[in-house]
N, C-alpha and C positions, 0 to 999 in steps of 0.2 A: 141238075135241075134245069126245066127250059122256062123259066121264069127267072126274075132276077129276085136276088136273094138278100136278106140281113144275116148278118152270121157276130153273135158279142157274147162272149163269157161261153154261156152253154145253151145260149139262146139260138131258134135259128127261124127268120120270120120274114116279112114282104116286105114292112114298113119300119120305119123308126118306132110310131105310134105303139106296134105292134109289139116290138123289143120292149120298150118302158112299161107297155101294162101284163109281161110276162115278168119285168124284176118287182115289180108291184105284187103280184101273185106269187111270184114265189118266197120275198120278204113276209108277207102276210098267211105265208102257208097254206094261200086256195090254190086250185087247180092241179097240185101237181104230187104223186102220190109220196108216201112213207117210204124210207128204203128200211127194206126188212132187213135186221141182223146189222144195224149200224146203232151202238149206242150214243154217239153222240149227237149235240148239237146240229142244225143244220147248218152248213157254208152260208155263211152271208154273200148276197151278188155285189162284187163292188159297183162303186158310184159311177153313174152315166156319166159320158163326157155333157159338157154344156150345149157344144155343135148338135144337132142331128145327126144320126150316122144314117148313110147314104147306103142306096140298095146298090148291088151289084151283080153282072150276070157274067158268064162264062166265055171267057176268051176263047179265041182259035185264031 
C-alpha cells in the first residue's frame, strides 16, 4: 500500500476510528456479507485494545 495502513483481527483500514466502526459492523452484522455454505455462528472480533492502534506504513 502507499498510504499508511491499520491492519487488527481481519480488519484492514486508515484509521483507528476506522478499525472500531468495522468491529462495530461486523458484531452488529451490517456491512459485511453472509458466508455461503458455513453453518455456523459468526466469529465474534475480539475486544479492542484501550490504546488507539496506530497507523503504519512500509518500511525500506
Amino acid at each position: 500500500f502507499g498510504e499508511e495502513i491499520v491492519m487488527w483481527w481481519n480488519f484492514v483500514a486508515r484509521t483507528d476510528e476506522e478499525i472500531r466502526q468495522a468491529r462495530e459492523d461486523w458484531m452488529t452484522g451490517d456491512r459485511f456479507g453472509e458466508v455461503k455454505g458455513y453453518a455456523g455462528a459468526p466469529l465474534p472480533a475480539p475486544e479492542l485494545p484501550n490504546t488507539p492502534l496506530k497507523a503504519r506504513g512500509r518500511a525500506r
